[in-house]
N, C-alpha and C positions, 0 to 999 in steps of 0.2 A: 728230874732225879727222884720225884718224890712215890711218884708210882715205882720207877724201879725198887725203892728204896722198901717200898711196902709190898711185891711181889717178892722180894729175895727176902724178908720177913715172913711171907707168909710159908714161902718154901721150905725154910727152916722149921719151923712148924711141923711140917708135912715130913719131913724128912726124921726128926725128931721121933714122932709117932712110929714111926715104922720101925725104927733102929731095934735091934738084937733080936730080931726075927731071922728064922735060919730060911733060906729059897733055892731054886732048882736055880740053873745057869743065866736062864735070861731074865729072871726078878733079880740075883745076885746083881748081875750086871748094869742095871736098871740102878738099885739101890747104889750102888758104887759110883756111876757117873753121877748120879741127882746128886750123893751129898759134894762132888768135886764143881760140880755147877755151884751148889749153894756155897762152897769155901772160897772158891774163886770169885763167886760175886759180890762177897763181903769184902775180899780183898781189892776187888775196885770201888769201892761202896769208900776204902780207909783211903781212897787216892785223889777221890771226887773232894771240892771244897765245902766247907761247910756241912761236910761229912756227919754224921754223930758217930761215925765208928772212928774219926780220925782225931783225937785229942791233940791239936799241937799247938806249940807256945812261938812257934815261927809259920807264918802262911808261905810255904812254897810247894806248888803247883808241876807235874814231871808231867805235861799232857803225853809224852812219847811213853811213859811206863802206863799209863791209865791206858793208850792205845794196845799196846802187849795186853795188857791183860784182859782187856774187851775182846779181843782175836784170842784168847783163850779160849773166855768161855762163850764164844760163839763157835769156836771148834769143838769145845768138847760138847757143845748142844747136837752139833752135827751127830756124833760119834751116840750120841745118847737116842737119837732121831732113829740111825739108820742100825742098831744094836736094838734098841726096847722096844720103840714107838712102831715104828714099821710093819705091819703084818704081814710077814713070810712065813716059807715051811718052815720045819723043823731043820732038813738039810740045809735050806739057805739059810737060816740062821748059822749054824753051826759052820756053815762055810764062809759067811762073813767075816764071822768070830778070829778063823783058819787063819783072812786073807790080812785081816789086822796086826794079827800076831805075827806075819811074815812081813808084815810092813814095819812093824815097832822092830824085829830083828834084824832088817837090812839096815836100817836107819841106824843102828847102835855100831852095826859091823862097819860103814863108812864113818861114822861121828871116832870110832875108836882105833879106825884102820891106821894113822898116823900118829 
C-alpha cells in the first residue's frame, strides 16, 4: 500500500502542476481523466486500513467497497489509456471520443428507460 500510496501522491503532484491551463480536446481529456484517476485513488487510499487519508475512531474494513472502487480506477485507467496514451490519428481519436459518447448515451437511455 505504501507505494501505491506514494504513486497517487506523486500524481497529485503532477496533476496539481498542470491545473488551469487551457488545452486542445485530447490534453483537455487527458487532464480530466488523470485528476478523476488521482480522486478516485485517494478515495480507495480512505478505505484501505491504516490509511493516513482515513481518520477513524472505529476500524471497520468494507473490502466489497475498496473492490468498487479499485474497478473504478482501473476502468477509468483504461478509458485514460485508450483516449490520451494511445497514438492514433486525429480521426481515430475523434472517433473513439464519438464511440464513448454513444456508449455513455445508450447506457443512460437503458439505466433510465424504466
Amino acid at each position: 500500500m505504501a507505494s501505491f500510496d506514494e504513486a497517487v501522491s506523486e500524481a497529485i503532484r503532477v496533476s496539481r502542476a498542470a491545473a488551469s491551463r487551457r488545452a486542445e480536446p485530447k490534453p483537455w481529456w487527458a487532464t480530466v481523466l488523470f485528476t478523476r484517476l488521482c480522486t478516485t485513488s485517494v478515495s480507495l487510499l480512505s478505505l484501505a486500513p491504516k490509511s493516513r487519508y482515513a481518520a477513524r475512531t472505529l476500524e471497520h474494513y468494507d473490502c466489497s467497497a475498496a473492490a468498487s472502487v479499485a474497478r473504478s480506477v482501473v476502468e477509468c485507467f483504461f478509458v485514460f489509456f485508450y483516449l490520451c496514451v494511445e497514438e492514433v490519428t486525429e480521426d481515430e481519436w475523434r472517433s473513439r471520443l464519438t464511440l464513448l459518447y454513444l456508449h455513455d448515451c445508450v447506457s443512460r437511455i437503458k439505466m433510465f428507460r424504466d
